[in-house]
Phi, psi and omega in degrees: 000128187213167175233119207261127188255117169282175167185132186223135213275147204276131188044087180254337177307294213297311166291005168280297175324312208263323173280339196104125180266018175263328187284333187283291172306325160298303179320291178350303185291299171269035151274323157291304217288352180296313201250296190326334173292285206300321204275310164344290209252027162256021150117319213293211164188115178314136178251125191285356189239357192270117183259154192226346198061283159233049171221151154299100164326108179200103187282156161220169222269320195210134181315334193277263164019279180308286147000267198327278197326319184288322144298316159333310159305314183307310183293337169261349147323289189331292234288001172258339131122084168223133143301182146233141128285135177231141184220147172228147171207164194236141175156181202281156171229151140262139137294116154220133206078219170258046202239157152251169145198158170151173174304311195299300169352293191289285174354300210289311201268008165262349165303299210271348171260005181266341184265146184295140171306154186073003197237142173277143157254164174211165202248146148333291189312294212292321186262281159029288192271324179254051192260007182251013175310320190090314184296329212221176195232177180202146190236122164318129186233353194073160159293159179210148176259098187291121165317098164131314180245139192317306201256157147326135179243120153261149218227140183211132164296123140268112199230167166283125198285000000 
């Protein structure tokens, strides 16, 4: 069981278009190496086997942590002048390799395409487990109906407490 973090960086065709694609991809690069610091250093680990285009892949041990980080990305997407989408969910993985799969996999990145740029989502499970971390706050977003899953996931912003 791990908690799984997406990340997609918010309008990159437009901003592909408006820079240039050598100008995009750099920036693109120093956002990742940007999110890669932050997921390093709350513990977590990039997962390496997911091609994503321009978004990230990232499991961690425990839900407070993973929360912290996710907000932590944003601010350095800003601070590289980049938005995020970001979704966190929580649930069982298979490993093979360097890879994940399962539903919570799929759950997670159907979390991170529901959140607005700049902004984190998190799944019931995921605020469930990190509501007593103290750093962050959770705002009730409602259910919502995920491509793909029968029932509704309730969703809450994540913000720093």
């Amino acid at each position: 069981t791990v908690t799984i973090m997406f990340t997609d960086i918010a309008g990159s065709t437009a901003l592909t278009e408006q820079l240039g694609d050598a100008a995009f991809r750099s920036l693109a690069r120093r956002t990742d190496g940007a999110l890669r610091a932050c997921v390093g250093e709350a513990g977590g680990a990039v997962v390496e086997g997911k091609l994503l285009g321009d978004g990230m892949l990232a499991v961690f041990t425990s839900a407070g942590p993973a929360v912290e980080c996710a907000v932590r990305c944003l601010a350095a997407a800003r601070g590289t002048g980049l938005a995020l989408h970001v979704g966190l969910h929580a649930g069982d993985v298979i490993r093979e390799g360097g890879d994940i799969f399962g539903g919570a996999v799929n759950l997670a990145a159907r979390v991170a395409a529901e959140a607005p740029a700049g902004q984190v989502l998190a799944s019931e499970t995921v605020r469930g487990l990190a509501l007593t971390s103290g750093r962050v706050a959770f705002a009730d977003r409602g259910p919502r109906s995920l491509k793909g899953f029968s029932e509704p996931v309730r969703l809450y912003q994540v913000r720093p407490a």
